[in-house]
N, C-alpha and C positions, 0 to 999 in steps of 0.2 A: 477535657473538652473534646467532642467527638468532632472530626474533620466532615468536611461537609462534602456529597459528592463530586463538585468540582475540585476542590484540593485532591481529593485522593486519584481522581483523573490526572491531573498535574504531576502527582508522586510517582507515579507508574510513568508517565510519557518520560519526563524526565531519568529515570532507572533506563528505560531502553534505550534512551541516547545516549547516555552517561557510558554503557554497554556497547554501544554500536562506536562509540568515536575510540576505545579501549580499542577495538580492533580492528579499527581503519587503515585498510594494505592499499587502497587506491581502488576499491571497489565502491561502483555508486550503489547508490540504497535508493530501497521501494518503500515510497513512505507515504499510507494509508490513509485517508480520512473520510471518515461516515458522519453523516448528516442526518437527520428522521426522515427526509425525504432522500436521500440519492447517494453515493458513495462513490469516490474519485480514489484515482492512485497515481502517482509520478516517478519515475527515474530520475533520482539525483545525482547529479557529480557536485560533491561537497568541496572539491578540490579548486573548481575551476568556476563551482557556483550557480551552472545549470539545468536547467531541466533538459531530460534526454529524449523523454517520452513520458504519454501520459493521456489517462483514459477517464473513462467517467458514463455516468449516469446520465448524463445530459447532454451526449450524444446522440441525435437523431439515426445516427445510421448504427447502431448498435442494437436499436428497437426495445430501449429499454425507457425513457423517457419519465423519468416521475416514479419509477420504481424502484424500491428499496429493500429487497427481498435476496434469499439467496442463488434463485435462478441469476440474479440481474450481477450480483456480486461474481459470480463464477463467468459471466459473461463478459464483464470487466478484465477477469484475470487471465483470460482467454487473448483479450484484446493488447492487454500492456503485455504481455510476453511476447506475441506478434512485433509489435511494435520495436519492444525493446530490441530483438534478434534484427530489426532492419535497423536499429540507428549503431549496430556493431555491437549490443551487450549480450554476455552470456551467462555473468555471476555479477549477482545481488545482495546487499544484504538486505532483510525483511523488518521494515520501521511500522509496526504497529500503533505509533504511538501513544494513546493513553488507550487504546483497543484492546478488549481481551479475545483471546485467540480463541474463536469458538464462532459458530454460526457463519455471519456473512463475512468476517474476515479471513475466518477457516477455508471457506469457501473459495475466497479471490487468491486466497494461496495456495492451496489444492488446484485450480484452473492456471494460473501461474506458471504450476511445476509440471503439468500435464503440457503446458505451452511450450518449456522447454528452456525454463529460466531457473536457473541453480540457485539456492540459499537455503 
């Protein structure tokens, strides 16, 4: 029986967390999510349960509003690495979720690392 494309989104999210908790030192994780319309990122402390920081598409002063493109994704990762460096974080780990690493998520993690945030 062939898996349908939400399971095998699910098999992959799950594989990367499965991976990321394996190697949990007390570092918070940047965990991805894309939409057809807009794509969000947040700093997690899994520890203590919070969000650190956290960016998005749907931020008016980002000037990206409605857009879903790699410009808009690089400009995201531009922004939570900003971000993250003011609320005291400097290493990450990078939560894809059920995302393949290519195009606009390549991108917010390329802007990211250029930002000055390690993973």
């Amino acid at each position: 029986m062939a898996n349908s494309k939400r399971d095998l989104f699910r098999k992959r999210r799950m594989r990367v967390r499965s991976k990321l908790r394996k190697l949990a030192d007390g570092r918070p994780r940047l965990s991805v999510h894309r939409s057809s319309k807009n794509i969000s990122v947040q700093v997690i402390d899994d520890v203590q349960g919070r969000t650190l920081a956290a960016a998005s598409t749907l931020e008016k002063d980002l000037g990206v509003v409605g857009r879903n493109n790699v410009e808009a994704a690089a400009k995201v990762g531009a922004a939570i690495a900003e971000r993250a460096k003011q609320a005291g974080v400097e290493a990450v780990f990078f939560d894809r979720g059920g995302f393949l690493f290519h195009g606009k998520v390549k991108a917010l993690a390329d802007a990211a690392r250029e930002g000055g945030l390690k993973f």
